[in-house]
C-alpha positions in Angstrom: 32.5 -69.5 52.7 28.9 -68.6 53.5 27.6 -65.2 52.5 26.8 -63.9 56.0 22.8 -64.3 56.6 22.6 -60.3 57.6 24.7 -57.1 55.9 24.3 -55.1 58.4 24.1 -56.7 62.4 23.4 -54.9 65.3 23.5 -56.3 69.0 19.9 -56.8 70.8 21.3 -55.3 74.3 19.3 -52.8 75.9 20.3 -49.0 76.1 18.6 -45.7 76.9 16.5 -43.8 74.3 17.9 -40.3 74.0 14.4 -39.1 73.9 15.4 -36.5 70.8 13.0 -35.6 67.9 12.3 -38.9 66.0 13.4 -41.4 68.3 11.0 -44.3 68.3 10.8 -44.4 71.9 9.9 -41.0 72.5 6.1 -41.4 70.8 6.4 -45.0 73.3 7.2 -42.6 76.3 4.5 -40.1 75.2 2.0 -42.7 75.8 3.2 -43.9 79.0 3.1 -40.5 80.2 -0.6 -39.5 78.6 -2.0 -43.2 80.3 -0.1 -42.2 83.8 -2.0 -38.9 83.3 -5.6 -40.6 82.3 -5.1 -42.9 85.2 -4.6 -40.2 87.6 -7.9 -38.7 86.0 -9.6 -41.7 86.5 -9.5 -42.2 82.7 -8.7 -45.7 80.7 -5.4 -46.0 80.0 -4.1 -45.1 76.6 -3.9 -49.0 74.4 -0.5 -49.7 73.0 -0.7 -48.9 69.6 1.9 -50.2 66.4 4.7 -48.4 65.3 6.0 -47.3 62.3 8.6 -44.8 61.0 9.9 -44.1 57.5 12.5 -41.8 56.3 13.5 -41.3 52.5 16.0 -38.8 51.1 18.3 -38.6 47.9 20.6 -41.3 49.3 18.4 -43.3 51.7 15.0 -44.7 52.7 14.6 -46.7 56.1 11.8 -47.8 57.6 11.1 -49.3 61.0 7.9 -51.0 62.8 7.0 -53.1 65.3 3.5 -54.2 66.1 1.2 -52.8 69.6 2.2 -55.9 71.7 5.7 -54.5 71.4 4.5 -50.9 72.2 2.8 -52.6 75.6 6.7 -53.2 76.5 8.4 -50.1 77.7 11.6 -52.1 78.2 11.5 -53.5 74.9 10.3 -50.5 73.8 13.8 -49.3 74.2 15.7 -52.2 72.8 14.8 -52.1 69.8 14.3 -48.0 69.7 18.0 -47.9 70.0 18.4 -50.5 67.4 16.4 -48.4 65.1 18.5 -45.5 65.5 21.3 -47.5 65.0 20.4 -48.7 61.9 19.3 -45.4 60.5 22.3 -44.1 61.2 24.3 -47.0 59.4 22.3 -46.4 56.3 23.1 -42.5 56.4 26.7 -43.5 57.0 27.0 -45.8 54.2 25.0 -43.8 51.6 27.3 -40.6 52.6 30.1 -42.2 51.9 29.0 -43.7 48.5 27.7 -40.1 47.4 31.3 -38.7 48.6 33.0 -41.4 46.2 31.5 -40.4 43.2 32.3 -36.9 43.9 32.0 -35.1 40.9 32.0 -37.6 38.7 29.8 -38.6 35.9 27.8 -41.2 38.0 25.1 -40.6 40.9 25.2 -43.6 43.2 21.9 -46.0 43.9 19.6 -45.0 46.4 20.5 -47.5 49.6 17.5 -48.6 51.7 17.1 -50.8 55.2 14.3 -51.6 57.0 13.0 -54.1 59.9 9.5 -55.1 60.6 8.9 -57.2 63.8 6.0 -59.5 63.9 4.7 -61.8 67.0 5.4 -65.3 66.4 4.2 -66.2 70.1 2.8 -64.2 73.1 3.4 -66.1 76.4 2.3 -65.4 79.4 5.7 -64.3 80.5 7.6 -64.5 76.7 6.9 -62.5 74.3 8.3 -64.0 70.7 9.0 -62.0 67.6 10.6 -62.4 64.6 12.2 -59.1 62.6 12.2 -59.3 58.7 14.9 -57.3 57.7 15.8 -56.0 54.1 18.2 -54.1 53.1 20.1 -52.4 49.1 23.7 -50.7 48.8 23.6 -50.2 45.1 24.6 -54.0 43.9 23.2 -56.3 41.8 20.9 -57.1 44.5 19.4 -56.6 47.6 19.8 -58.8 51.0 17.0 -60.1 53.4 16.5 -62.2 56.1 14.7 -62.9 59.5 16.4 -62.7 63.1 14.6 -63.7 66.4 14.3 -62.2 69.4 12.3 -63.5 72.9 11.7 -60.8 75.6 11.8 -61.9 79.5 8.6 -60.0 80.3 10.2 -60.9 84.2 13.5 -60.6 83.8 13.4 -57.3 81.4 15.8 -59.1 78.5 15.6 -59.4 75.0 17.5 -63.1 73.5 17.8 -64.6 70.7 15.4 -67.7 70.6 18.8 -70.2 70.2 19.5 -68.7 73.8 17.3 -70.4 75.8 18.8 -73.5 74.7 22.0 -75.3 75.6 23.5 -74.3 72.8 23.2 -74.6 69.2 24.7 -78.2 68.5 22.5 -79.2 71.4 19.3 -78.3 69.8 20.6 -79.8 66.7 21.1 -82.8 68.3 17.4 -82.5 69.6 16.0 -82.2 66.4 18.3 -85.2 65.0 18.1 -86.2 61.2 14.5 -84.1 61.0 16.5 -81.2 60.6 18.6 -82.2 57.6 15.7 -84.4 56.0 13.3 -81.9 56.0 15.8 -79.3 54.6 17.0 -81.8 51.9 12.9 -82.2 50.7 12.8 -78.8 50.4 15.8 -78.0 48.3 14.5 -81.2 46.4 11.5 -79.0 45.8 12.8 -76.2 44.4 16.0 -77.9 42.5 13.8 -80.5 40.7 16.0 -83.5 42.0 17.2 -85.2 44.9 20.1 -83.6 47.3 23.4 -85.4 47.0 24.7 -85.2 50.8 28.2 -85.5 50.4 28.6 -84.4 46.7 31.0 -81.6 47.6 28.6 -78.8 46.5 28.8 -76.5 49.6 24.5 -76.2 49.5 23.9 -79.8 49.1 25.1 -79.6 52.9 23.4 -79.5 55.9 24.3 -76.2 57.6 24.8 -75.9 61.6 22.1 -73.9 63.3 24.7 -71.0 64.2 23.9 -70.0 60.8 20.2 -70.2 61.4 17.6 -68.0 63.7 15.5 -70.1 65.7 12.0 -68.7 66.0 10.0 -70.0 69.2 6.2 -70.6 68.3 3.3 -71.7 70.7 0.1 -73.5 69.7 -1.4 -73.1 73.1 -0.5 -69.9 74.1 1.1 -71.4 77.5 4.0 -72.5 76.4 6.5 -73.1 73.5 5.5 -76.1 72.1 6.8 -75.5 68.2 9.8 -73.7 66.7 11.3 -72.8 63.4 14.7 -72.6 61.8 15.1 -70.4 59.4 18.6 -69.9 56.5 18.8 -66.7 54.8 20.2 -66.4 51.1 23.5 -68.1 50.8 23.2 -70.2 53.8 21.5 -73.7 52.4 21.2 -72.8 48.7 22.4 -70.3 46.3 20.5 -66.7 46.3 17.7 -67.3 43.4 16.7 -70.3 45.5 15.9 -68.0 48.3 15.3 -68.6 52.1 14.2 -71.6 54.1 12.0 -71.5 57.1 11.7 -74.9 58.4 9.0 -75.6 61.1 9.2 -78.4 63.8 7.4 -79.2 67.0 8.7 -79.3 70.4 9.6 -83.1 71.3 11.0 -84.8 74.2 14.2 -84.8 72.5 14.1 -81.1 71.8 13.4 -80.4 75.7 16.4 -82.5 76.4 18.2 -79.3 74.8 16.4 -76.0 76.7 18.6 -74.7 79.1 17.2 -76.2 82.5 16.3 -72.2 83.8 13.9 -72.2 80.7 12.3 -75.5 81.4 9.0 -74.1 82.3 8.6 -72.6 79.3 8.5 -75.1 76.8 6.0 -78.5 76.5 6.4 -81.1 74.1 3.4 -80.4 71.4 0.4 -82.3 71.6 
């Protein structure tokens, strides 16, 4: 079995900010307020501005960001504000209860860290498409990374994963057809120093499904979605000192056959 692509997973639904000391969409709702304020003044409005937090202690760091065009979105704002404190608080959790093992023994545990940085893969005039790079350390021999997606309905006020605006995810394999396993094989070709071996019983000369992938929605027009990427984590298509695979394709007639038909408009096959 598969090492699973994320330690830690956390659902992107939206929930209210508590608005306490420290939560990241309090300084988001701070600025809302001071622009309502200017405006009322006559003043510019206050520019959405990046976001960053870090936190570091004897048992944990974490650290959080996510860039202005995510600050411009109080709705989204909120998504991933609550994801943040949900994460910091899984950290705590887990470090707390690795300091409370060792109890007074002769060891002192590693220091556990997490953090997520989103970055704009694709700013739509309705879709807004990021990608978060997460990374995160319990003490082991190593630490875990990866990349998730997420696409926010600027409309419809919802956050999705990018695979969600397709049919599902054998349908968009199906769309992309041999491409996908091809250009995964000449990859891994890359790196290993020979040819894959489909079919050679070695779980990583396989072609994974893309339920064990993110699919990361790109646009080369800035209209539309006319490129995307698939991206394995550790474990997934090859062992963990082979690292990830991001895999980039463009959007193709094929590929449309695949987007769910209420998404239609957003997608054009790449010129």
């Amino acid at each position: 079995m598969r090492a699973p692509l994320f330690l830690i997973s956390f659902a992107l639904s939206s929930a209210a900010c508590s608005g306490t000391a420290g939560d990241p969409g309090q300084g988001a709702a701070s600025q809302d307020e001071s622009a309502a304020a200017a405006e009322g003044a006559g003043d510019a409005a206050v520019p959405a501005e990046d976001y960053a937090e870090e936190e570091e202690t004897e048992r944990y760091v974490f650290e959080y960001s996510w860039p202005a065009a995510v600050a411009a979105e109080a709705g989204l704002v909120e998504v991933l504000g609550d994801r943040a404190q949900g994460m910091k608080a899984e950290v705590a959790a887990r470090a707390d209860e690795d300091w409370e093992a060792a109890g007074e023994g002769d060891w002192t545990p590693r220091q556990h860290s997490l953090s997520e940085e989103w970055k704009v893969v694709a700013d739509l005039p309705r879709y807004l498409s990021l990608s978060g790079h997460l990374a995160t350390y319990s003490g082991g021999a190593h630490g875990m990374y990866g990349m998730r997606s997420l696409v926010w309905d600027r409309e419809a006020k919802q956050a999705m994963k990018g695979i969600a605006l397709f049919n599902s995810p054998v349908a968009l394999e199906q769309g992309l057809g041999q491409r996908l396993c091809d250009t995964l094989n000449a990859e891994r070709a890359k790196r290993r120093g020979s040819p894959v071996e489909p079919g050679s019983g070695d779980t990583f000369d396989d072609c994974p499904g893309l339920d064990e992938a993110s699919v990361l929605l790109g646009s080369s027009n800035g209209k539309t979605f006319d490129r995307l990427s698939v991206y394995f984590g550790p474990y997934v298509a090859g062992p963990y000192a082979e690292g990830d695979y991001e895999l980039d394709f463009p959007v193709t007639a094929s590929v449309l056959d695949a987007v769910k038909p209420h998404y239609a408009d957003a997608f054009s096959v790449k010129r």
